[in-house]
N, C-alpha and C positions, 0 to 999 in steps of 0.2 A: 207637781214637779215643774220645773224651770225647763227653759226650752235647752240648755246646754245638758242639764240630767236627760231628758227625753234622748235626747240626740248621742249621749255617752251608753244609753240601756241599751238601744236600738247598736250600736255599735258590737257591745260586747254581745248579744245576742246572736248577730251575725259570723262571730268567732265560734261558735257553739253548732258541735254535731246533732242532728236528728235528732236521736235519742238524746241528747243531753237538753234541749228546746220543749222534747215531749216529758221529760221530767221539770221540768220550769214553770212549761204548765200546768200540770198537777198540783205544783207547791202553789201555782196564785188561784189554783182551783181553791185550794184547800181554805186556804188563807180567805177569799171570800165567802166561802160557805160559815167559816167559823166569824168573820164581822157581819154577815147578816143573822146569825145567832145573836149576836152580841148587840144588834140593832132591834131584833125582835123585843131582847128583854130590857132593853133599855139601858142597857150599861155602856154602847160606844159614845167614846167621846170626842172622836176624830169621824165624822160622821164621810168627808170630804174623801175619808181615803177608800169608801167603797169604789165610788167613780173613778179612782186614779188606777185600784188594781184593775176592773175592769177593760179600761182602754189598756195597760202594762200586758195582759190577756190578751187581748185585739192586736198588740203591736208583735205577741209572739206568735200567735196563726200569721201573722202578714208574713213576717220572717220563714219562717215553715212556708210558704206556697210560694215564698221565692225560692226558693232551693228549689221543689220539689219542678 
């Protein structure tokens, strides 16, 4: 992600209630669980975007313990 994407997720994230943040996370849970599936068997071919959801995960707890 570009630093202007970074700074637009982080943005829209901050518009977003609790519970709508704690479902966001969930989906980039999912979503990593399913490309490291997909890294075990050999089939990812965007290897790059394990690490991007990762931190996208990191930047929505950050979001979440600002609120909180």
């Amino acid at each position: 992600m570009k630093l202007e994407e970074i700074k637009k997720f982080v943005e829209e994230l901050r518009g977003l209630s609790q519970e709508e943040l704690a479902k966001k996370e969930n989906e980039l849970k999912k979503e990593l669980f399913e490309l490291r599936f997909q890294a075990a068997a050999g089939q990812l071919d965007q290897t790059a975007r394990l690490n991007e959801v990762k931190k996208q995960i990191a930047r929505v707890k950050t979001v979440q313990s600002e609120i909180k």
